[in-house]
C-alpha positions in Angstrom: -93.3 -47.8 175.2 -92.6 -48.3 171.5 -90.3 -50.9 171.9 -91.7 -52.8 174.7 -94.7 -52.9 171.8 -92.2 -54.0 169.5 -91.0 -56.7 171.4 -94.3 -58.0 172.2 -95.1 -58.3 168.0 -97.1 -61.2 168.7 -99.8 -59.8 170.7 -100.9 -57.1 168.6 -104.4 -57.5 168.2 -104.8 -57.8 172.1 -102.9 -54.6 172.3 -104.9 -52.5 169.3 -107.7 -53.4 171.8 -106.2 -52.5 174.8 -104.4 -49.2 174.4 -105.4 -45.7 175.8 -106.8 -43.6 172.7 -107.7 -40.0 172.2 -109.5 -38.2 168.9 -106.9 -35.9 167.6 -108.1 -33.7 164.9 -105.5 -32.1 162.1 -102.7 -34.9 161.5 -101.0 -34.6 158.1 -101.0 -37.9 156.2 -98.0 -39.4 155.6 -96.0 -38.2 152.1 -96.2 -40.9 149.6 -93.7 -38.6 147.3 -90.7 -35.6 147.9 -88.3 -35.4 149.9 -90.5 -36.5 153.1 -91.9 -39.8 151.7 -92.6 -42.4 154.4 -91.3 -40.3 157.0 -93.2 -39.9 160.2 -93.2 -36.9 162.6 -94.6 -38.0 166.3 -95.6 -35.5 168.8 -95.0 -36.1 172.2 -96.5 -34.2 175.1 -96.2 -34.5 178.6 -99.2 -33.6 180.7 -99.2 -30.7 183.6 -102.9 -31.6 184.6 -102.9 -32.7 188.3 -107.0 -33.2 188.1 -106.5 -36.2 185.8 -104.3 -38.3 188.1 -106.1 -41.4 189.7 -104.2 -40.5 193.2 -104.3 -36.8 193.8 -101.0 -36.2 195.6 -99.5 -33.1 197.5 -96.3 -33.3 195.9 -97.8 -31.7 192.4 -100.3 -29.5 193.6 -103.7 -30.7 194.0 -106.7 -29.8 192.0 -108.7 -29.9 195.0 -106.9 -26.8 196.1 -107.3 -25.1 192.7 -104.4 -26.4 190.8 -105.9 -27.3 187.9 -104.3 -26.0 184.8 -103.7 -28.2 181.4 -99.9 -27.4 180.5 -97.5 -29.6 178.3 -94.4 -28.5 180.0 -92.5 -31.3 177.8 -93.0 -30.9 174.2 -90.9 -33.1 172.1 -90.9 -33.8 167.9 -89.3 -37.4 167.2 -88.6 -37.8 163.4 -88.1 -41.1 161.7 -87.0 -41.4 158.1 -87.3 -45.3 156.7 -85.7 -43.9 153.6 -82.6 -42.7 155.6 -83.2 -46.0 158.4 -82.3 -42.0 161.0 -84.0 -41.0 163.7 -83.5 -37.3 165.1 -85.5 -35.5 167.9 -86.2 -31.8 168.4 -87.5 -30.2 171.5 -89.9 -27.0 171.3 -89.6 -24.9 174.6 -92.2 -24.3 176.4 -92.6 -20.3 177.0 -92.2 -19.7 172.9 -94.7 -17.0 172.7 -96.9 -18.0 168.9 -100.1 -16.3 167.5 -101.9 -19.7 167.6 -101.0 -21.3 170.7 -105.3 -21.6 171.8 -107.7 -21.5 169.4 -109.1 -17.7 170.7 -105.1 -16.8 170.1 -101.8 -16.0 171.1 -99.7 -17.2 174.7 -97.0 -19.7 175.3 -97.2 -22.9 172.9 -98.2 -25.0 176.2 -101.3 -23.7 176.8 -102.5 -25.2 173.9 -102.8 -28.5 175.9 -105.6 -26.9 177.5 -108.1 -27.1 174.6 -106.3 -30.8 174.0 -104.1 -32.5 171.8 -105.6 -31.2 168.8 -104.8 -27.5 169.6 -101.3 -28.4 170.4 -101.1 -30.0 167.0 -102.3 -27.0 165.0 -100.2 -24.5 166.6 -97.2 -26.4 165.8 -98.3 -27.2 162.4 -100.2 -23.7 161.6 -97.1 -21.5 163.1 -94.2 -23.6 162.9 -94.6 -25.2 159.5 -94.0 -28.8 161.0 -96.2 -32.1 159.8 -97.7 -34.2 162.5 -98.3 -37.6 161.7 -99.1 -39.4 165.1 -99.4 -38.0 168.8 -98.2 -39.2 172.3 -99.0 -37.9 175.8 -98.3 -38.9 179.3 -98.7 -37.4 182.5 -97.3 -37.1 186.0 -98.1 -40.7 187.8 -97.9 -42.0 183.9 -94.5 -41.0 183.4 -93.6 -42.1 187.0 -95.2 -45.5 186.4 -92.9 -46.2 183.3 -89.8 -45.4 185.2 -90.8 -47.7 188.3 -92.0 -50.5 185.6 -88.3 -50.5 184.5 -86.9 -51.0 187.9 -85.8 -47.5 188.3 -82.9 -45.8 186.6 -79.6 -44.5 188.1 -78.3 -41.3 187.1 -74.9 -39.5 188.3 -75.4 -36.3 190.3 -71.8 -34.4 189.8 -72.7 -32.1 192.8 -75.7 -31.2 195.3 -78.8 -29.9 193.6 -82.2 -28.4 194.8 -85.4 -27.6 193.1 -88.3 -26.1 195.4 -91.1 -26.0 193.0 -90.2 -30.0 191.1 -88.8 -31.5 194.9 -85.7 -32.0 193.3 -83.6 -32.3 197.1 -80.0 -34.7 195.8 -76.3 -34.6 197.6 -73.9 -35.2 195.3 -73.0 -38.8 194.5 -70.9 -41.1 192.3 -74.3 -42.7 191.3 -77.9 -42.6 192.8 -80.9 -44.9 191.7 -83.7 -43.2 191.2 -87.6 -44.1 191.5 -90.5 -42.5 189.0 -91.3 -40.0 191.3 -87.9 -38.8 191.7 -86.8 -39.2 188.0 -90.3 -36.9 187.6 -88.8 -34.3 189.9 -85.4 -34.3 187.7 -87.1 -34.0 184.1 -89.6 -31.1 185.6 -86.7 -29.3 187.3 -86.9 -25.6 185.9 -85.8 -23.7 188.9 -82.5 -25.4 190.1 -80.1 -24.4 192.5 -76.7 -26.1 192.8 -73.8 -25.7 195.2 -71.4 -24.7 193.6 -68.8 -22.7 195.8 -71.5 -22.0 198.1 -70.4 -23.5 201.7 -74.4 -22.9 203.0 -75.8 -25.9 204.2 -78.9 -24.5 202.9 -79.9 -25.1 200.2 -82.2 -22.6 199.4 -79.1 -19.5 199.6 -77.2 -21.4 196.4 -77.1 -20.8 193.2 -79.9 -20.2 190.6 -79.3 -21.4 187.1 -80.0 -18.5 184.8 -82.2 -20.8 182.1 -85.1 -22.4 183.3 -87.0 -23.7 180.6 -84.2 -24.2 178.1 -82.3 -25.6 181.5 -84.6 -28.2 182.2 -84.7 -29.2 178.3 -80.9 -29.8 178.5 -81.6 -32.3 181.0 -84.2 -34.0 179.9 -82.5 -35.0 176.5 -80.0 -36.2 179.2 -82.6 -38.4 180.6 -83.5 -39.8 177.6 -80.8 -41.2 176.9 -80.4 -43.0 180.2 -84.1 -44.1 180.2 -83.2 -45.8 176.4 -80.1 -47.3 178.2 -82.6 -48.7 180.7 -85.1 -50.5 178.2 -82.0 -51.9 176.4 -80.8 -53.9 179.4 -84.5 -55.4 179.9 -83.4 -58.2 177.6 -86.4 -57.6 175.5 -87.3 -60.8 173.5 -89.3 -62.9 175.6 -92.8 -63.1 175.1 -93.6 -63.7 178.7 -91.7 -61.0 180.3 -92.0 -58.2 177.4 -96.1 -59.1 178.2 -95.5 -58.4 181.9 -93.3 -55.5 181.3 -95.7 -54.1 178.6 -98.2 -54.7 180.7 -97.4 -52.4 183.4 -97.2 -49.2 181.7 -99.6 -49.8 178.2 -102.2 -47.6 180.4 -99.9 -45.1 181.3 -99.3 -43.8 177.9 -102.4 -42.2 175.7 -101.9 -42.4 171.7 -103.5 -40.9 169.2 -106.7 -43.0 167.4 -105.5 -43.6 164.2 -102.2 -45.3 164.8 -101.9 -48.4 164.5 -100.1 -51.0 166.3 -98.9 -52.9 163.4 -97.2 -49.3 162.8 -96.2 -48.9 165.7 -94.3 -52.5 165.8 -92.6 -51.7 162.1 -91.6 -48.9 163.3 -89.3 -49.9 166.2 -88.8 -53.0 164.4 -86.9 -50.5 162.2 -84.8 -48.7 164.4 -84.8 -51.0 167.3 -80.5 -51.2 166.6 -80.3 -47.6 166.5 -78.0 -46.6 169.1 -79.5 -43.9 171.2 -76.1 -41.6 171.3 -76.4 -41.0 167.5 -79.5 -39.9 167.5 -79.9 -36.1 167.1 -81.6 -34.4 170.7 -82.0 -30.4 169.4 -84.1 -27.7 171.3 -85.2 -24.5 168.6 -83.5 -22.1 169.4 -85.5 -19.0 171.0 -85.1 -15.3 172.0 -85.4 -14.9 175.8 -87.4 -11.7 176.4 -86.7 -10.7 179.4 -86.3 -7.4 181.4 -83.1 -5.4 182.2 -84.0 -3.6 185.4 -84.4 -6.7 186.6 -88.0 -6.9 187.3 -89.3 -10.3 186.0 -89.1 -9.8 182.3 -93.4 -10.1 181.8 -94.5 -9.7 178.2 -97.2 -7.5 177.8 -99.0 -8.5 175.1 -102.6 -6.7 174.3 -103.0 -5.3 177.8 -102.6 -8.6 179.4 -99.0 -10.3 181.2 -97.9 -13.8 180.2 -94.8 -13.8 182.4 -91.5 -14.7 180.6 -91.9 -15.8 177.4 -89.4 -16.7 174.6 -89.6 -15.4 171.0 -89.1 -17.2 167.7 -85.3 -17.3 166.1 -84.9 -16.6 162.3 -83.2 -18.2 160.8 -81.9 -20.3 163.3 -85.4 -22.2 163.8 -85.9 -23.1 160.1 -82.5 -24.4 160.1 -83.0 -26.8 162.9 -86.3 -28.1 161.6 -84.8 -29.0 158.1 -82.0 -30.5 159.6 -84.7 -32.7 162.0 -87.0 -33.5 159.2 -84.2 -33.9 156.6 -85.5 -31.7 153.6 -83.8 -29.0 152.3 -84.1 -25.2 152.4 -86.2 -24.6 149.3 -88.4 -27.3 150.2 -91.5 -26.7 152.3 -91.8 -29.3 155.2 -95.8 -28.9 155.5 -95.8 -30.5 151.6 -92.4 -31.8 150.9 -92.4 -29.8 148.0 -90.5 -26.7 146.6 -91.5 -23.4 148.0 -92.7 -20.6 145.3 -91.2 -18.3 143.3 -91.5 -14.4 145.1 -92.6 -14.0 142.2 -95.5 -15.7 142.1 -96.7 -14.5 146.0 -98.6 -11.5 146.7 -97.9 -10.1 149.9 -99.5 -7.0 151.6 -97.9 -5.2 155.0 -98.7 -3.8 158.2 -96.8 -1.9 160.5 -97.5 -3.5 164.0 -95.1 -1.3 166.4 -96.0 2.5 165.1 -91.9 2.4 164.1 -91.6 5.4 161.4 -92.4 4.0 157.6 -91.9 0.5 158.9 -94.4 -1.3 156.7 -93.4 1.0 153.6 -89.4 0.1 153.9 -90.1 -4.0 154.9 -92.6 -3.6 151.5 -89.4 -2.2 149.5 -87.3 -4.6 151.1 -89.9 -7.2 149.8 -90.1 -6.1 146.9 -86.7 -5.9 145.9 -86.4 -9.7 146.8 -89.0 -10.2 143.9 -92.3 -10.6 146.0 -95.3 -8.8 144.6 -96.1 -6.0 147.5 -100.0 -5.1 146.8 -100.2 -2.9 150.0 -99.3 -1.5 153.3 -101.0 -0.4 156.2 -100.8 -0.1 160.2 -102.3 -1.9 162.7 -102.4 -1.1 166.6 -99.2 -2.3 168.2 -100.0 -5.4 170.9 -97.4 -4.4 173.7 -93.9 -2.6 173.5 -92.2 -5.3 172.3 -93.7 -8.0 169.7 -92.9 -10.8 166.8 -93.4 -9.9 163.6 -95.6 -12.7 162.0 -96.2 -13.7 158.5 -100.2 -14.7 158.3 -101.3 -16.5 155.5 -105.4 -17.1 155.0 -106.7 -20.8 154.6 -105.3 -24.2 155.4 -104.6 -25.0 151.3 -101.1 -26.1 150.7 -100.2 -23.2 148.5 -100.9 -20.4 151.4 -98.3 -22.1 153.7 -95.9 -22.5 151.8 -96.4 -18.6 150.2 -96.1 -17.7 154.3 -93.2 -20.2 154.5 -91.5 -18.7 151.4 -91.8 -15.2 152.7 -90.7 -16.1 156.2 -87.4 -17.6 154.7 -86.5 -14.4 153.5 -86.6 -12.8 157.1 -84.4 -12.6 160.1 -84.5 -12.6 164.0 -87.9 -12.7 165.9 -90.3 -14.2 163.0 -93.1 -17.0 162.4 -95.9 -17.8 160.8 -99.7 -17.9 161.4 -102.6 -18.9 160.1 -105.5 -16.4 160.3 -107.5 -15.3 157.4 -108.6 -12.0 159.3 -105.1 -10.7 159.7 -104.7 -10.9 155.9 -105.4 -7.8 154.1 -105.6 -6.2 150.6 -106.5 -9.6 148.8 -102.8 -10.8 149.2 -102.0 -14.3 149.8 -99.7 -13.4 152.7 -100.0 -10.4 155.3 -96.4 -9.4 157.6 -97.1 -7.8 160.4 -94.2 -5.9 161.5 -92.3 -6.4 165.3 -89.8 -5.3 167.0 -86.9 -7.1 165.8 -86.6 -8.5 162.8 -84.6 -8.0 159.2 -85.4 -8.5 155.4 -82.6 -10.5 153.5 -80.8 -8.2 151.2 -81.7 -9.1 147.8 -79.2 -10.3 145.1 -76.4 -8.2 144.2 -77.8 -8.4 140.5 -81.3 -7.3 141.4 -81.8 -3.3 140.4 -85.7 -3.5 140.6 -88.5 -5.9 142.0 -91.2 -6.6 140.1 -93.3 -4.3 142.0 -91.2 -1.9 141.9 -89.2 -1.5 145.2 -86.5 -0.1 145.2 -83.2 -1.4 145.2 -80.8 -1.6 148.1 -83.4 -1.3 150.7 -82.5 -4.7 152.5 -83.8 -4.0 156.2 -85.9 -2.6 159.2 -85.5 -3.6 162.2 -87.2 -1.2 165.5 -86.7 -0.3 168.1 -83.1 0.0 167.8 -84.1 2.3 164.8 -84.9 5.1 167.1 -88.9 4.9 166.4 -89.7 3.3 169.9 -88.5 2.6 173.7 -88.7 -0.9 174.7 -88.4 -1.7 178.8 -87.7 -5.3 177.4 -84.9 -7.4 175.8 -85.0 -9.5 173.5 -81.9 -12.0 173.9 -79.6 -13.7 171.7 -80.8 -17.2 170.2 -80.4 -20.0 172.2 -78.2 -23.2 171.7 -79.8 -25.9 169.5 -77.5 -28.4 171.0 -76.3 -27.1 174.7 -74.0 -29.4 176.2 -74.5 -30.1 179.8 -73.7 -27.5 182.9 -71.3 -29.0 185.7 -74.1 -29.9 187.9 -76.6 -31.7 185.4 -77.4 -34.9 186.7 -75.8 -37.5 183.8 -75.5 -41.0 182.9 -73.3 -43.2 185.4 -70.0 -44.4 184.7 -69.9 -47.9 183.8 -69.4 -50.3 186.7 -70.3 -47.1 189.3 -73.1 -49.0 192.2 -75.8 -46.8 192.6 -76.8 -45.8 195.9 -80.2 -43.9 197.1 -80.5 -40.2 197.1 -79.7 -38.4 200.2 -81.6 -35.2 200.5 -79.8 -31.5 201.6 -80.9 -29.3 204.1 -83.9 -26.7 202.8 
């Protein structure tokens, strides 16, 4: 849509006039100094709700029929640094399981969609430390729109593929052309099967793949870059056809009300030459909880099941959102400015899994790093497996970037929050203790922390520590860049002639 805007620079006043707009509340301003200055973060969602489609169709559900939830299934971070003339996009997975996913608390980051755009904006901002400057959404018959607007697209399927639940149904095919509603089926696909070795006809005996969410992630940064192929070949540049084009699918795409479209035209006018296949797709990596026996893998969380979820990855995730947003480890992304001294941040701790001494060892362990411990504690444990999370108590700059600074200094299944009850003893910062998770050893010079800690004492980690049973796993951090499984649908080789999908047998 950006570049169909672009190309159409000339009719920008009719288009600030005639673009859908929604009220988002809590975008960050754009840095005007530091490492992020003139650097833009856009959000963009895509829409589970089947009760705001114009056509109610069968193929999705129908709200009629009670199939009315508000998910963003697609959540997608596109970064674009003028100073660098780089783009680079990161993917958030659905199912990651964060303290301020709804405004009442915790679930899976998509449910924030349900309270709006604005929610989904603070959760990412609150827990994952990452500015938003402008938001996008789109929905089902939205997203379909755009792809039938551009003629269709053709994608390769290397063998025969079935998805029950998206009406993904393709025989494998040199090439196959593809219309919006059955490029929607291949970007929603979370519970394919593929051939294979099978020699079923049926296609509901083959295969599962073992990742859904992360799965259908991998193939949607495949997507992209065929869709970006797609616009290229419009031969963008005349005014009458980019007005047709843009006219078709401006209403199928919902922006955020204080972006402009001047910005929005300088901005593709920027990277418009960018080539697509140097641009940086990445997915943060999670920790798949999931269940050994067998059994589904349900997080219990405060007496209530959220299905499978996935857990933060320490310090995997920080990695891959400094690499996105360019700035460096001791800089905090929310401000583009250096984190704090440990020194300087008072933090209190609470054991959150009943694990023997937990909160008085990860206290140690932060005090011998330097941080100024002013008090431990226990809390009631929230299930038998849980993140520990780093809560810091108002929205000022400084209390971030004291969580984020603390939060650096951790391993494995660890984020922040933002929740001024959890934070105790007048500290700045409260951790409350999961159940996996490390403290970084400190330096090899450091006898004894300002508060006192003693030296040496460099983790806790439960319930492998003995103090608990768990009937849950938590899994090894994803990929950040998975490449493509054998039967991914995939770009087309040049020259290959499409032809249209033939469907297996059920």
């Amino acid at each position: 849509m950006l570049v169909l805007v672009a190309a159409a620079g000339g009719y920008v006043y009719y288009l600030a006039h005639d673009l859908n707009r929604v009220e988002v509340h809590g975008l960050h301003s754009s840095f005007t100094s530091g490492a992020e200055v003139g650097a833009e973060n856009i959000l963009m969602v895509g829409s589970t709700s089947r009760c705001a489609l114009t056509v109610q169709n069968p193929a999705y559900g129908l709200c009629s029929q009670g199939v009315n939830g508000v998910n963003s299934d697609v959540m997608m971070i596109l970064h674009a640094n003028p100073a660098t003339h780089q783009l680079a996009l990161v993917s958030v997975p659905r199912d990651l399981f964060v303290p301020n996913a709804r405004s009442t608390g915790a679930n899976k980051i998509d449910a924030g969609l349900y309270q709006g755009m604005s929610q989904v904006v603070a959760s990412i901002e609150e827990d994952l430390g990452i500015p938003i400057q402008h938001a996008v959404s789109l929905n089902f018959d939205q997203f379909a729109n755009i792809v039938d607007a551009l003629g269709g697209i053709n994608m390769s399927f290397p063998e025969s593929v079935f998805d029950k639940e998206s009406g993904l149904n393709v025989q494998a095919a040199a090439c196959v052309h593809l219309n919006g509603t059955q490029a929607l089926q291949v970007v929603r696909a979370r519970h394919l099967q593929y051939k294979g070795n099978s020699t079923s006809p049926y296609a509901e005996t083959w295969p599962q793949e073992a990742q859904s969410d992360l799965a259908r992630i991998r193939r949607d940064h495949e997507f992209l870059r065929v869709l970006a192929s797609a616009v290229a070949k419009q031969n963008l540049g005349n005014p009458i056809t980019d007005l047709n084009l843009i006219n078709s699918v401006k209403s199928d795409v919902t922006f955020d009300q204080s972006w402009p479209v001047s910005d929005m035209v300088n901005l593709v006018l920027a990277y418009h030459s960018v080539n697509v296949n140097s641009v940086p797709q990445l997915t943060l990596p999670v920790d798949v909880v999931y269940d050994p026996n067998g059994s589904g893998g349900s997080l219990l969380y405060k007496g209530g099941s959220y299905g499978q979820v996935e857990f933060p990855s320490e310090p995997q995730d920080q990695t891959i959102i400094d690499q996105t947003l360019g700035v460096p480890a001791t800089v905090d992304p929310m401000t583009g400015k250096p984190l704090p001294a440990p020194s300087t941040v008072t933090v209190s701790v609470e054991n959150g899994t009943g694990a023997y001494n937990q909160a008085t060892d990860t206290g140690f362990a932060l005090g011998a790093l330097g941080f100024h411990v002013v008090g431990v504690g226990d809390v009631n444990p929230t299930g038998d497996v849980a993140e520990t999370v780093v809560y810091y108590g108002s929205l000022a700059p400084g209390a971030e970037a004291a969580a984020e600074a603390v939060a650096h200094q951790m391993t494995g299944s660890v984020l922040m929050a933002y929740d001024p009850s959890r934070v105790t003893d007048g500290a700045q910062v409260t951790v409350v203790t999961g159940t996996q998770f490390a403290v970084n050893a400190p330096p090899a010079t450091t006898t004894t922390s300002p508060s006192g800690a003693v030296s040496g004492v460099t983790a806790t980690t439960a319930p492998s520590a003995g103090s608990s049973t768990s009937s849950s796993t938590i899994a090894p951090p994803s990929a950040a860049n998975p490449p493509l499984a054998p039967y991914d649908p995939r770009a087309c080789a040049p020259g290959a002639v499409p032809t249209a999908p033939v469907p297996n047998e059920p």
